[in-house]
Every structure is written in structure tokens, then in C-alpha cells.
C-alpha positions in Angstrom: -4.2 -44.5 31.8 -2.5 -42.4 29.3 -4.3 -44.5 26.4 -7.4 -44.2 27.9 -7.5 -40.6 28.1 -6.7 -40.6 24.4 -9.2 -43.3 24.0 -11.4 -43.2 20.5 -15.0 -42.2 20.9 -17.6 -45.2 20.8 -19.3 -45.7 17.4 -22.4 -46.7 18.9 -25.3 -43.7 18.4 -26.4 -41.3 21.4 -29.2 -43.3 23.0 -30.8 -39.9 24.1 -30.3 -37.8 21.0 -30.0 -40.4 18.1 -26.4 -39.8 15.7 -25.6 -36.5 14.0 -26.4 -36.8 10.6 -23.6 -35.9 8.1 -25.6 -33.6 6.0 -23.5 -31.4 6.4 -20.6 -33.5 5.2 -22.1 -34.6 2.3 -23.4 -31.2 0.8 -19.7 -30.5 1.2 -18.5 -33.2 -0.9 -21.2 -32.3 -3.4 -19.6 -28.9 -3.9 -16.5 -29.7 -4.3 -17.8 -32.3 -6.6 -19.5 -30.6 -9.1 -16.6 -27.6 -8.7 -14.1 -30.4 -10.3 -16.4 -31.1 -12.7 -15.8 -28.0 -13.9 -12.2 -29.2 -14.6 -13.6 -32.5 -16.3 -15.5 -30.2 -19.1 -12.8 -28.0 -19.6 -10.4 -30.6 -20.5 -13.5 -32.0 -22.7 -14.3 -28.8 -24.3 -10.3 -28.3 -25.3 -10.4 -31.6 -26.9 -6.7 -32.8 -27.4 -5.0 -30.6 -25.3 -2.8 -28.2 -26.8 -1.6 -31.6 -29.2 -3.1 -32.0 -32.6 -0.4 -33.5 -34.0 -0.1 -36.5 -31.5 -3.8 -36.6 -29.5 -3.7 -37.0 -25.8 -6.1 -39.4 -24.1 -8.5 -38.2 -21.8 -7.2 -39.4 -18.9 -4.5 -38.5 -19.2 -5.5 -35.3 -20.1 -7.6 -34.8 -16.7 -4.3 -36.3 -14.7 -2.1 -33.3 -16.1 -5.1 -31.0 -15.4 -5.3 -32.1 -11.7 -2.1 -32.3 -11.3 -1.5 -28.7 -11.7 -4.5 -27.7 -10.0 -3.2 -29.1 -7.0 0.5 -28.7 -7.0 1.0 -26.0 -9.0 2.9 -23.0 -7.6 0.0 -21.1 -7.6 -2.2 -24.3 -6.7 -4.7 -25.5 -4.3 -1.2 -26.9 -1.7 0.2 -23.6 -2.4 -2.5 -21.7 -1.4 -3.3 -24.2 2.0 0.2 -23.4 2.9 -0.1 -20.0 2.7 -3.5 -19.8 4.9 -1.9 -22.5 7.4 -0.4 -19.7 10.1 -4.4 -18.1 9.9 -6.0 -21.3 10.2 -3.7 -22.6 12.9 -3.9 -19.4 15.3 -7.8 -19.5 14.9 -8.8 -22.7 16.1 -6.2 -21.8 19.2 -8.4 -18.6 19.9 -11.2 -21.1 19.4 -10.2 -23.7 21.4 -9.5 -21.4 24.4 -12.8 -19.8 24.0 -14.3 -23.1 24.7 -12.3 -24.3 26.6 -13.2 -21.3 29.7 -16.4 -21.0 28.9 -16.1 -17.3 27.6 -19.4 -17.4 25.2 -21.5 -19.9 27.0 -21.3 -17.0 30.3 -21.9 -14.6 28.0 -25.5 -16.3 26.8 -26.2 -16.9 30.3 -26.5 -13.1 31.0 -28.8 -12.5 27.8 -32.2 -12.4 29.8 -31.2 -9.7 31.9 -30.8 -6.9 29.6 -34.4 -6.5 27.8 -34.1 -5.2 23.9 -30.3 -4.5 24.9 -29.5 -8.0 25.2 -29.7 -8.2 21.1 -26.7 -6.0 21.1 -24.9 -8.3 23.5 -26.2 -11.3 21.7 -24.7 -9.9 18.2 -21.7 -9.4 20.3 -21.7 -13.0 21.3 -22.7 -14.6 18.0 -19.4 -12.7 16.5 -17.2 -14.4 18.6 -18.7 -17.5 19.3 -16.3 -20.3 17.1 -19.5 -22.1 16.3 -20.7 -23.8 13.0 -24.6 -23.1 11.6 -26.1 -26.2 12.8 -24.3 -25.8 16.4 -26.2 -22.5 16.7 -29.2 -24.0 16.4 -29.0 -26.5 18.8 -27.7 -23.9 20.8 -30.7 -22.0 20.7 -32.9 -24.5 21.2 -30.9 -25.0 24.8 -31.5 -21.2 25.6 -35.1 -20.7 24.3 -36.3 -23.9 26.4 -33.8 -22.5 29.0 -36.2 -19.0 29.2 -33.9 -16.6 27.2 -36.0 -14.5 24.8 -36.5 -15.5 20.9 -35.4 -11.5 20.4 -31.9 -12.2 21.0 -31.3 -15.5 20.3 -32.4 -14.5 16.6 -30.0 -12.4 16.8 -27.1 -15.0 18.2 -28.3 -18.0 15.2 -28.2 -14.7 12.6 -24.5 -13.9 13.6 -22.8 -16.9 14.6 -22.9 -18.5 11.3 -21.2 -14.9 9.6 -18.3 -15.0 12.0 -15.8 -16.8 14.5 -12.0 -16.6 15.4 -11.1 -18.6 12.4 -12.6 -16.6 9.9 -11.5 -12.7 11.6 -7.9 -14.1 10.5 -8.7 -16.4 7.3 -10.7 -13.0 6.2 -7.2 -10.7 6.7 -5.1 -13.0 4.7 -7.7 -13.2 1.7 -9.2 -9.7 1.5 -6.9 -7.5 3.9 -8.1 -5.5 6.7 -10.3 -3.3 5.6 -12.5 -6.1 4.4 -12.4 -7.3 8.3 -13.6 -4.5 9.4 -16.3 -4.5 6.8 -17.6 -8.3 7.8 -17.1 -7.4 11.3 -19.7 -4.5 11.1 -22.5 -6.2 8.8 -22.3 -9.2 10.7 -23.4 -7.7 13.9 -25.7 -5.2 12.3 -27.1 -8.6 10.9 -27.5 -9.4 14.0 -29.4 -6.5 15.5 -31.8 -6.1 12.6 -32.9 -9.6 12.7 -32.9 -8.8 16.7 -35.0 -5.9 16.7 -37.5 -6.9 13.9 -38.1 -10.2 16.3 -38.7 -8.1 19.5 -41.4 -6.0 17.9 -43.1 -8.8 17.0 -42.4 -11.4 20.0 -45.5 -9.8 22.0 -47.9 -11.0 19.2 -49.3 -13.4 18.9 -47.4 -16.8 17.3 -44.0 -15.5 18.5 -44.7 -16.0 21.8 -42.3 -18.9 23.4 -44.9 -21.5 23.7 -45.6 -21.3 20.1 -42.5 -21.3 18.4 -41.6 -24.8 18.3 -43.7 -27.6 16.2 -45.7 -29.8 18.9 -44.4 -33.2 19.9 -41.3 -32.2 17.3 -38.1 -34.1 18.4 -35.3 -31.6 19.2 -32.3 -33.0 17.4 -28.8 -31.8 16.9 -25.5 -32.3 18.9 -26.0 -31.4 22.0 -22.8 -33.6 23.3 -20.8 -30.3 24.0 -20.4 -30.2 27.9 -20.3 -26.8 27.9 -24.0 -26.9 26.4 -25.4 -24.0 28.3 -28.7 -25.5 29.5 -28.3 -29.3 31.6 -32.0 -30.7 30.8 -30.9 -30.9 26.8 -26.8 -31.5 27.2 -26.1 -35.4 27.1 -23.5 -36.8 29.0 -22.6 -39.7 26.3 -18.9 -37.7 25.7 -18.6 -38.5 22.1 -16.6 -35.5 21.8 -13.1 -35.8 21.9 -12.5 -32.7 24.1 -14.8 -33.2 26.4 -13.7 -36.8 27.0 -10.4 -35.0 27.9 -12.4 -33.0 30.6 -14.5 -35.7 31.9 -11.0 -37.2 32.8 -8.8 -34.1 33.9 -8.4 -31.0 35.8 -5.3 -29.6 33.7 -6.6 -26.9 31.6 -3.8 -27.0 29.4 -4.8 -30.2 28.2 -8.1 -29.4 27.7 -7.3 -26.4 26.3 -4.8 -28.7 23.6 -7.9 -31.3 23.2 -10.7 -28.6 22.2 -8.6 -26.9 19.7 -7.7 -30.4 18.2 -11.4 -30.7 18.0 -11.8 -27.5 15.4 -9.0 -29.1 13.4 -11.7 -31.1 11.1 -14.5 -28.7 12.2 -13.0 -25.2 10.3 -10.5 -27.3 8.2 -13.3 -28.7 6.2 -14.3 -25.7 5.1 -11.0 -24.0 4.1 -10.1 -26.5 2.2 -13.5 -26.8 0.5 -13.3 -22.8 -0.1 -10.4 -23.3 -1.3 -10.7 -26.0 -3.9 -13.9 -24.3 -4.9 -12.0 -20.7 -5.0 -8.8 -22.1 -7.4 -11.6 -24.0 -9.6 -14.1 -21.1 -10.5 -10.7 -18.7 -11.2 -9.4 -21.2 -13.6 -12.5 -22.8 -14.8 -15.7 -21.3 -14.8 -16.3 -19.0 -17.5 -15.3 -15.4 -17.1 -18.6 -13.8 -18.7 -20.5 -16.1 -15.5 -18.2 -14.6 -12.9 -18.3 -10.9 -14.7 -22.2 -11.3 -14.8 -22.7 -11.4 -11.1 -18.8 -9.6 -9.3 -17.6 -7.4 -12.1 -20.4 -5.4 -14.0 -21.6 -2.9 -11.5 -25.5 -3.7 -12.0 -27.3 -2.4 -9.2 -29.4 -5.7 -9.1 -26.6 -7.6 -9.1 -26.6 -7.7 -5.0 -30.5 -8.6 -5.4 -29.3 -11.8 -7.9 -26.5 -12.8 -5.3 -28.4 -13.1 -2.7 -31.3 -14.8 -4.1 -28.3 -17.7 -5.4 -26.1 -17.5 -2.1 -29.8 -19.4 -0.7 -29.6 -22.3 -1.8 -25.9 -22.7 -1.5 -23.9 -24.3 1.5 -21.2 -21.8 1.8 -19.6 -21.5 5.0 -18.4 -18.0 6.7 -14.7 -19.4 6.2 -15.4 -20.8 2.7 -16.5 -17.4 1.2 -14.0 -14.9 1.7 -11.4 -17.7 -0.3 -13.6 -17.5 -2.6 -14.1 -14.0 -3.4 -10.7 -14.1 -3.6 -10.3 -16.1 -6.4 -13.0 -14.3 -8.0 -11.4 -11.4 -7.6 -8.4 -12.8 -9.8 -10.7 -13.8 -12.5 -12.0 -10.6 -13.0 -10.9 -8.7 -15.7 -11.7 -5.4 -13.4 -12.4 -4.6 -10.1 -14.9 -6.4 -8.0 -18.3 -5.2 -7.4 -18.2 -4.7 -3.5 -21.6 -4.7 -3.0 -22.5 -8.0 -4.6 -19.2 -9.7 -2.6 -20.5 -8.6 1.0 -24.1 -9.7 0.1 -22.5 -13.2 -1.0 -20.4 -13.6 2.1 -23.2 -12.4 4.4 -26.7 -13.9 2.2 -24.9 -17.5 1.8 -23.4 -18.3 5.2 -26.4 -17.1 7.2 -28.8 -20.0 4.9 -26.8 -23.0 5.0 -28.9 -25.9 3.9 -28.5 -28.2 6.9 -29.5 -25.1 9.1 -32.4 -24.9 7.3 -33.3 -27.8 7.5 -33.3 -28.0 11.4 -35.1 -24.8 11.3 -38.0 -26.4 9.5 -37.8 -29.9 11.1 -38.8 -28.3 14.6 -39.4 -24.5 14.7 -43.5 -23.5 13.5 -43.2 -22.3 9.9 -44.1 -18.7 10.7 -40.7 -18.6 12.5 -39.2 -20.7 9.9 -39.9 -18.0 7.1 -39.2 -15.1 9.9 -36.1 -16.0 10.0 -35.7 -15.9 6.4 -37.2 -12.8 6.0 -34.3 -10.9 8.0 -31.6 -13.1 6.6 -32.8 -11.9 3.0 -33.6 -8.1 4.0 -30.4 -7.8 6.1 -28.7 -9.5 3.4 -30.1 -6.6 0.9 -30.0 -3.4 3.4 -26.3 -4.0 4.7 -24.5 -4.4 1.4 -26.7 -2.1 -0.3 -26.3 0.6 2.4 -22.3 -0.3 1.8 -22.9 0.1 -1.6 -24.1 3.6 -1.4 -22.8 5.2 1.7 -19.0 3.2 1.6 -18.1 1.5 -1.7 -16.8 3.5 -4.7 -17.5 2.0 -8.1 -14.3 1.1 -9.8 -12.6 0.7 -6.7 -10.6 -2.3 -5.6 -12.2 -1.9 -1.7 -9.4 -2.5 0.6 -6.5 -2.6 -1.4 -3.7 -1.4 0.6 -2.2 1.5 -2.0 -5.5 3.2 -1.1 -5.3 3.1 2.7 -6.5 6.6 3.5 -7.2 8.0 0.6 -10.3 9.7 -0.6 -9.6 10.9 -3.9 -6.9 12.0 -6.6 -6.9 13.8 -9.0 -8.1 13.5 -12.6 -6.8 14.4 -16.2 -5.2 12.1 -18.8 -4.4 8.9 -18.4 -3.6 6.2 -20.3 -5.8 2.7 -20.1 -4.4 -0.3 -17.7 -5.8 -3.6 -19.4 -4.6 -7.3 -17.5 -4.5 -10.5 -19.1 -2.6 -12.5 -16.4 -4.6 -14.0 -12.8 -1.4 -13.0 -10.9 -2.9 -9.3 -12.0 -5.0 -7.3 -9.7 -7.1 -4.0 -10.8 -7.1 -1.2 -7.9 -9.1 1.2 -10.2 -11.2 1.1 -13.3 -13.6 4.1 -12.6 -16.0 4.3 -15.4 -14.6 0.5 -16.6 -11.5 1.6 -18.1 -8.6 0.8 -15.7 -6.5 3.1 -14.0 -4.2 1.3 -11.4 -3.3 -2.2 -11.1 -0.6 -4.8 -8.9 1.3 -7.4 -10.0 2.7 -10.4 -7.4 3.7 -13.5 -8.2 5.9 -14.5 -4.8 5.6 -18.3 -5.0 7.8 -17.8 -8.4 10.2 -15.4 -6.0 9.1 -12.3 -8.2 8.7 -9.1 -6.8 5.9 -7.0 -6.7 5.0 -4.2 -9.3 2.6 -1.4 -9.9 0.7 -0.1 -12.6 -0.3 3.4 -13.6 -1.9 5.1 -16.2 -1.9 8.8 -14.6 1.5 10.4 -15.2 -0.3 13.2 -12.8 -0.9 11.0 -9.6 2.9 11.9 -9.3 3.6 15.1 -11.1 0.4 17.2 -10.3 1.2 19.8 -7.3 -0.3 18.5 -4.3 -3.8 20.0 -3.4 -5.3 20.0 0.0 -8.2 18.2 -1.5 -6.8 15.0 -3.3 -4.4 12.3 -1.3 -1.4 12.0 -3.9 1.2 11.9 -1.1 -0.9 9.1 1.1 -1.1 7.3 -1.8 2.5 7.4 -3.1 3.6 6.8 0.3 1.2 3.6 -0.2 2.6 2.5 -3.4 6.4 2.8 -1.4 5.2 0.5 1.9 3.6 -1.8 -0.6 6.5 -2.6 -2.4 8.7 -2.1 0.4 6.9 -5.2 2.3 6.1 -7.1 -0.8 9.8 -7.2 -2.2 11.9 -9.8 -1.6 15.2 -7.9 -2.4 17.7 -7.1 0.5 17.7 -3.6 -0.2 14.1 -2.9 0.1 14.6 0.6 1.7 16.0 2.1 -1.5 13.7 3.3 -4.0 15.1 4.8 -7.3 13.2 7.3 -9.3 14.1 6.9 -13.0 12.9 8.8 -16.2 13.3 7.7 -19.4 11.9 8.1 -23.2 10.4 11.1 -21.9 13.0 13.7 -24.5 13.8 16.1 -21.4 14.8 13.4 -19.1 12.9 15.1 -16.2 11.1 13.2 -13.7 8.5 14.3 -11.0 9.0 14.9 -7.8 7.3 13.6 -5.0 4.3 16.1 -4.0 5.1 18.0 -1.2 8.2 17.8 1.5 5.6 15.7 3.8 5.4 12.4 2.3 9.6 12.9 1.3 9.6 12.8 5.3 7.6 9.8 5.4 9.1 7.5 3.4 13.0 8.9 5.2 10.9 8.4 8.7 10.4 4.8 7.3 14.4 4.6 6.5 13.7 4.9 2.9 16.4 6.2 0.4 15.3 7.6 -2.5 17.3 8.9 -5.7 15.9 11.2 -8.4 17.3 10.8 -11.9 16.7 10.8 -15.4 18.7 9.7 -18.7 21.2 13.0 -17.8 22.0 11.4 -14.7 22.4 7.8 -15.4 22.6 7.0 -19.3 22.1 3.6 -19.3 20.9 1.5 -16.5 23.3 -1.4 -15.3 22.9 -4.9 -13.2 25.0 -3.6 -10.9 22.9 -0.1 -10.5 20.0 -1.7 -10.0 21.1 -4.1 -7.4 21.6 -1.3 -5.3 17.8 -0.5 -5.1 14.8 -2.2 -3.7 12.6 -0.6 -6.1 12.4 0.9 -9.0 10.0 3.6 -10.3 9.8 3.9 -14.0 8.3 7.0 -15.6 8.4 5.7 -19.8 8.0 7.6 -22.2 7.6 6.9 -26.3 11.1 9.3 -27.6 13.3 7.0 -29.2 16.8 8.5 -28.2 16.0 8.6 -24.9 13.8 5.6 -24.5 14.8 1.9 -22.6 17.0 -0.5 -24.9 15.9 -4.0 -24.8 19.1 -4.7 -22.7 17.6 -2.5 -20.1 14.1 -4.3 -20.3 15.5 -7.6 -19.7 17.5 -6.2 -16.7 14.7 -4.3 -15.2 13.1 -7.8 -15.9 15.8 -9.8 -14.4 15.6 -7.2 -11.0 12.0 -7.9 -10.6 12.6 -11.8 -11.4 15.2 -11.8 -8.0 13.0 -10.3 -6.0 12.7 -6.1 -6.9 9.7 -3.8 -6.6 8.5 -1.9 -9.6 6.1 0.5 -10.7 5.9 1.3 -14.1 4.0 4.9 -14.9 3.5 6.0 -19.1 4.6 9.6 -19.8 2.6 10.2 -23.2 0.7 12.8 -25.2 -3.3 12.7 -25.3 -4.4 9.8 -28.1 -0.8 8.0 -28.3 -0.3 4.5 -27.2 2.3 4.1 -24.3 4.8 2.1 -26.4 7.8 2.5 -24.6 5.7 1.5 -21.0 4.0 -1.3 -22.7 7.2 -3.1 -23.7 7.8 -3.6 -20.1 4.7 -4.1 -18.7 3.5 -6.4 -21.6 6.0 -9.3 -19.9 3.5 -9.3 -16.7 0.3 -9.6 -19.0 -0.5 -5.8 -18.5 -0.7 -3.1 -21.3 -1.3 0.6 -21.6 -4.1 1.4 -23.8 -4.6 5.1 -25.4 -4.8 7.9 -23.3 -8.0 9.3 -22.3 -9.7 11.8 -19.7 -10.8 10.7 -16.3 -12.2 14.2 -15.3 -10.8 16.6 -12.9 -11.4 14.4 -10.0 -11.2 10.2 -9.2 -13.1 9.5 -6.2 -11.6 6.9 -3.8 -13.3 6.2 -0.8 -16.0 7.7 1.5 -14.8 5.5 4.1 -14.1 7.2 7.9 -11.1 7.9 9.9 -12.2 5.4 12.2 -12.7 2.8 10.1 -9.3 3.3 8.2 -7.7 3.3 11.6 -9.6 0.0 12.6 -8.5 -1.2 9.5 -5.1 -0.3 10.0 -4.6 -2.0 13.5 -6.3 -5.1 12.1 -3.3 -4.7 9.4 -1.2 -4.7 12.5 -2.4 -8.0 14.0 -1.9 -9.7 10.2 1.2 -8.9 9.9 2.3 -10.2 13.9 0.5 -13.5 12.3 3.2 -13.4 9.3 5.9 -13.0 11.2 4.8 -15.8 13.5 
């Protein structure tokens, strides 16, 4: 009996709904396909490999070149192993969704609300752990079933943009803030696309008799038991969970059974986001990428979301992606154009169009794709004016709460390393970037160009002490030395040996409130920095300046290297003059493929965020829940 409740599912087709056709599958392979093809005509375009003396063969070549795009410490298994916790916790939320019913009760209340069932049907879509081609079929069950075309446009709009899997897949890519972000456009998706189909359901072609293509055969899986609507749901139990239920009471088991079920359903597409991801950071050329994420073109969210059409990207797929794009850019990431990739290319899979057209009239057909493309464009283009700051890295935690700092001189940040991040480039010339590199053990550092964003006096209008406190909980959580809660502040090359002090007794407070230690010192203080001093510290904040008798020796360099290289924070701030080149800071940051440029003017102010306090503070408990997830 045990066997048989583990029994395999027949191979034979649905005699009532015919087999589900792998579509889907195979526009999966393609993609990851042609991404590795990407690999094949870079090792063709290098020719020998690095080896003119003694040529390589070609395969050979494309072995090594594999090899280390999947094993690689900062590979395709390094990177599966880091989303595993994510993935694993959101097919459990998934599975227990299903497994009680929770969305399919939901739809069944959607007739009884008028125009206010959109909102509840945007709700639903968001949480519903359903793939694109499963919300179709599923609203085919609910139109036939009497519910309203208003808001089950708005439950096929939404469900492919979100589910349990991709809430905590999105926190581990992008952070919180970005959550929070999806989380909103998805279910204003949703009610656009809602509302637009209720004023026009009364007229004439929209009607619910003459939606559907007469005589059209409804196909689709409709094996779920849980199908909300019994004259479509087929009782064949090719699925393994609800074989499990056919044949038990124990909810537990079910419970186990469904969320094995989503194992190959969402892992699919994480892995094929993330093969795509690591290939297009290493691969595809940088000026492609930068054309479309990185050069703040106003019609670059237009050009995204006419591409992300034909595309099968999945809601889970994208946001890995984006990350990786993200680390190919040599600045920050065009905000605008990301949210109208990860909303514009889930919401048009291919296989969901397809169904669409194969029974839905065509004046529905292109209604839908009407408010999937206008959505698309009025979401992240209202983001991009209303939320998103240009040069800003949107949701990078060293900016959490803060709306602006202030200007002056600063010198340039430029990156030539993926393990790089750029926070700010305001006007293209970068300002702030990070630095993590935790499969090699190395601890976390920042860069930045403003001297001022720590010496200026604070002012009731700019956030230097949010931000510093930022920079301090960054490291502190990043760092993989034992003494995390000690922070040195250390001047040197800068002739007097002075360095700033923190602006303003309430972020001092802070970082004690957080058990931080924190030492003040300059060249007076401690002449020459030692192994054993810097042991003592978590992190260490370098103010460099260019004077030679006061400036770091290279035995200090390789120590300060040697801190960071067993697990220390850093951050590494220039003290120059207008026009000079930060030689002393770029001798030290040059070993994490970063270097200070000449110093310039950023004007008297540098705009952060427009964001809400709500919306940080959403974003903050959604920080919250990823970190629970880490420790678990």
C-alpha cells in the first residue's frame, strides 16, 4: 500500500483533455541554449585562449570554459547554492497554499464584489503559486464558471508577475526594497488591466458569450483537483499530489506531496535564470547590456518592453537576471528599464500566448495585450519619474532611508571587477561603490569619492548620519571577522593626521545602541598600523590622503589587504585637493579593481531617493523576513 501511494503517474494521455504539451519546456531549453552559445563564440572569438605559444584545441577550450562557468566560485553551483534556502521555503508556502485551498476560496468569492472584485482578484493573482499557462486554464474554469472577464483579467495579468517563490528569490537577488517595488506594480498591473476590461465588458464583443472562439477546444491542464470549477477539472490524477489526496486524509502528507510537486515546476526556472543570468554577465557584450540597463535613455523602458514580448522569461527567471546584469554594468542600473523587463516579459510568455490565441476571440487576444504593454509602460515609467533617481543603485542597502547628501568635491569611483557594485554615479561619473567577494572568504568594502559625506556638519536637510550608520550595519553583517562590532577610524596621508568625526552625537548613539566600538585616530595616534592592531577590529575606515610622510607604506597595504582577505570590513574614502588624482586611496583600492579618478564637483546637493516612509519601512521588514531565511 505504501508503494502504491507513491505510485508513478500513468504515461497514457488524458482521454478528456488530450496531454500537455511541453511548449513550455522546450522554449526553455532553447534559451538556455542559445545563452551557451554565447560561451561557444567567445571561446571562438578569443581564438587560442590566452596560449599563442602552444594553441589550445577547441574543445578543449569550451571544456575549460564550462567548467568554470559552472563550478567556479562565483559560478552557476555557487550561485544555486546560495538561492537554495529561498527556493526551498517558497515552494513550502506554495505547497501549503494549495494544499488548503487558500486561493482557489478566494476566486470563488470574486463575483460578489462588482468592480471591487479586481482589487481582490489582483490580491489573489499575487499570491497564487501558479505558472502562466496554469492561469489560463484557470480562467477559463472561472469565466465558464460565471465570474466576470473584469477580474479574471486582472487574476491572468498578475499571477504570472508573482508567487511565494519569487517574493523570496526577489529578496535574495535585488534586496527588499526591490520586493516591495514588484509587489506594488504587480498588483497595480493587475487593477489597470482590471478596470480598463470593466469599462469595456458592457460593450459589445466583451460580453461573456463572445469571448471565446466558437466550437474552440479548451485545452490546458486542468488535472489540479483543486480546479475551482467541477464541469472542466478531470479526475485522471496525473498529478503526483493529488494522487496523494485521492488516497489520504493526512494533510501533512499532502501538504509534503504538493510542495514536492513545485520542486520541477519553479526549479526550472531558477535554474534557467540562472544559467541565463551568469552567461550574459560574462558573455554578452557589455555595450548590448549598457544599451538597454545602463545609459539612462528615456526610451530605453519603451525598447525593453517591446523585446521582453517575445521572450519566455518567467517572474522567478528575471530578477536573477537583472542581477547579473547589474554586475555587468559598468554603472548603475537604469531602474526604469529593469521593472519594465521583469513586469513586460513575464506577463507575455509565449506558451501563454499561444493559448490566448488558440481559444479566446482575437479582440480579447489583443486586449489583453494592450494592458500588458500600457501597464508595462505607465508602471515603470511612473516609477521612473515619481520613485527612481538617476544614478542611483535603487535598493542598495547603504541608502536605506536616505533622501539626499550633500554635494561638493569628490573624486571619481571607476570599477573594473564583476564582484564590484556602483551605489551612485549621478550625472555618470561614480560616486559610491561595494565590494563582496564572500565565496573567496573576503570581506566586504566600500567606496567613496566624497571626503564630505563624513566631514561636512550635519544639516537637517541631507541624511549623512543614516547613511554612515548604513555603511557601519553593512559591513557589520557582511564581515566575516569575529570582531565585527569594532569599527576603527583611521587617517592617513592626509599631513595633519586629522580625521572626521562622525556628524552629530545621534548616529554615535546608534552605532553604541548596535554594540559598536568605535576608535578615532590618525598617524599621531597610531604610527604605523600592525597585524596584531588590526585584528582587533571588524572594520576598518580609511580616510587616504596623497602626503608622502604621512601616507600608507606598502607593508601597511598588504596588511590592510591581508585583514580584508580573512574576513574584515573596509571602506576606503580619498582626502585630496580639487584636480589631484587620489594616489595614496588608489593604491589600495586598485587591488579590488576600483580606482579614484580626479576630483570634480557634484553640486551642492546629491539626490537620493523620493521614496516614502512607508515604503522604506515595508522595505525594512521585508529585510527582516530575509534575514530570518538566512539564518534558517
Amino acid at each position: 500500500m505504501v508503494l502504491n501511494l507513491f505510485s508513478r503517474k500513468p504515461r497514457e494521455e488524458c482521454a478528456i483533455h488530450g496531454h500537455h504539451g511541453g511548449s513550455g519546456n522546450r522554449m526553455l531549453i532553447a534559451m538556455v541554449l542559445i545563452s551557451l552559445s554565447l560561451v561557444v563564440w567567445h571561446v571562438l572569438s578569443t581564438g587560442t585562449g590566452g596560449y599563442p605559444a602552444a594553441p589550445v584545441s577547441f574543445p578543449v577550450l569550451l571544456g575549460s570554459e564550462l567548467w568554470d562557468l559552472f563550478f567556479d566560485n562565483h559560478g552557476i553551483m555557487a550561485e544555486l547554492w546560495d538561492v537554495l534556502p529561498y527556493f526551498l521555503i517558497g515552494i513550502l508556502i506554495a505547497g501549503y497554499l494549495r494544499t488548503f485551498k487558500i486561493a482557489v476560496k478566494l476566486q470563488a468569492s470574486l463575483r460578489k464584489y462588482g468592480v471591487l472584485s479586481v482589487f481582490l482578484a489582483s490580491f489573489v493573482g499575487i499570491i497564487t503559486p501558479l505558472c502562466a499557462c496554469g492561469t489560463v486554464t484557470t480562467a477559463i474554469s472561472l469565466l465558464v464558471a460565471g465570474i466576470p472577464l473584469a477580474p479574471v483579467m486582472s487574476l491572468m495579468v498578475t499571477s504570472p508577475l508573482l508567487s511565494p517563490s519569487t517574493y523570496l528569490l526577489t529578496l535574495n537577488d535585488l534586496g527588499p526594497e526591490w520586493t516591495v517595488i514588484r509587489t506594488i506594480s504587480a498588483f497595480a498591473m493587475g487593477v489597470f488591466a482590471g478596470l480598463v476590461t470593466h469599462y469595456l465588458g458592457k460593450r459589445p464583443g466583451f460580453r461573456k458569450d463572445e469571448i471565446f472562439i466558437e466550437g474552440a477546444l479548451v485545452r490546458g491542464d486542468f488535472h489540479d483537483d483543486d480546479y475551482p470549477d467541477e464541469r472542466l477539472r478531470c479526475n485522471c490524477r496525473r498529478k503526483f499530489g493529488n494522487r496523494i489526496a485521492v488516497r489520504t486524509g493526512n494533510k501533512f502528507l499532502i501538504f509534503l506531496a504538493k510542495s514536492a510537486e513545485m520542486l520541477w515546476v519553479v526549479g526550472k526556472y531558477v535554474l534557467v535564470g540562472v544559467v541565463v543570468g551568469a552567461v550574459v554577465e560574462r558573455y554578452m557584450p557589455k555595450e548590448w547590456v549598457y544599451g538597454l540597463f545602463g545609459r539612462k535613455d528615456p526610451l530605453s523602458i519603451l525598447w525593453v518592453s517591446l523585446a521582453s514580448v517575445p521572450m519566455f522569461l518567467h517572474q522567478i527567471s528575471a530578477s536573477s537576471i537583472i542581477y547579473h546584469i547589474k554586475g555587468s554594468l559598468g554603472g548603475t542600473l537604469d531602474a526604469g528599464a529593469a521593472l519594465a523587463f521583469m513586469i513586460g516579459g513575464p506577463v507575455t510568455a509565449v506558451p501563454t500566448m499561444v493559448l490566448f490565441w488558440s481559444f479566446f476571440r482575437k479582440r480579447v487576444f489583443f486586449l489583453y495585450m494592450s494592458v500588458c504593454l500600457a501597464g508595462t509602460l505607465l508602471i515603470a515609467y511612473g516609477f521612473q519619474l515619481l520613485v527612481f533617481m538617476p544614478g542611483v543603485d535603487v535598493g542598495n542597502p547603504l541608502l536605506a532611508g536616505v533622501a539626499s547628501l550633500p554635494g561638493g568635491e569628490a573624486a571619481v569611483v571607476r570599477k573594473d571587477d564583476s564582484n564590484v557594485r556602483m551605489v551612485m554615479d549621478p550625472g555618470g561619473k561614480g560616486l559610491v561603490a561595494t565590494y563582496t567577494n564572500p565565496v573567496d572568504g573576503r570581506g566586504p568594502v566600500v567606496f567613496d569619492g566624497a571626503y564630505g559625506h563624513f566631514a561636512a556638519a550635519p544639516a537637517v536637510s541631507h541624511d549623512n548620519g543614516a547613511y554612515i550608520a548604513n555603511i557601519a550595519r553593512w559591513l557589520e553583517e557582511n564581515t566575516l571577522a569575529a570582531s565585527s562590532g569594532k569599527i576603527l577610524l583611521y587617517s592617513a596621508g592626509s599631513g595633519s593626521g586629522a580625521v572626521p568625526e562622525l556628524p552629530g552625537k545621534k548616529v554615535q548613539a546608534e552605532l553604541e545602541a548596535r554594540g559598536l566600538t568605535v576608535r578615532t585616530a590618525g598617524r599621531h595616534d597610531i604610527p604605523l598600523l600592525t597585524g596584531q592592531l588590526l585584528a582587533e577590529y571588524g572594520q576598518v575606515w580609511l580616510f587616504v590622503g596623497d602626503d608622502p610622510a604621512t601616507g600608507l607604506s606598502d607593508a601597511e597595504i598588504k596588511l590592510l589587504e591581508d585583514h580584508n582577505t580573512d574576513g574584515g570590513g573596509a571602506l576606503i574614502v580619498p582626502v585630496v585637493r580639487p584636480g589631484e588624482i587620489p594616489r595614496g586611496a588608489n593604491r589600495l583600492a586598485s587591488r579590488y579593481g576600483v580606482t579614484f579618478a580626479a576630483v570634480g564637483d557634484t553640486g551642492p546637493v546629491v539626490q537620493v531617493s523620493t521614496a516614502s516612509g512607508i515604503f522604506n519601512r515595508t522595505a525594512e521588514w521585508l529585510g527582516s523576513v530575509m534575514k530570518l531565511v538566512k539564518k534558517a
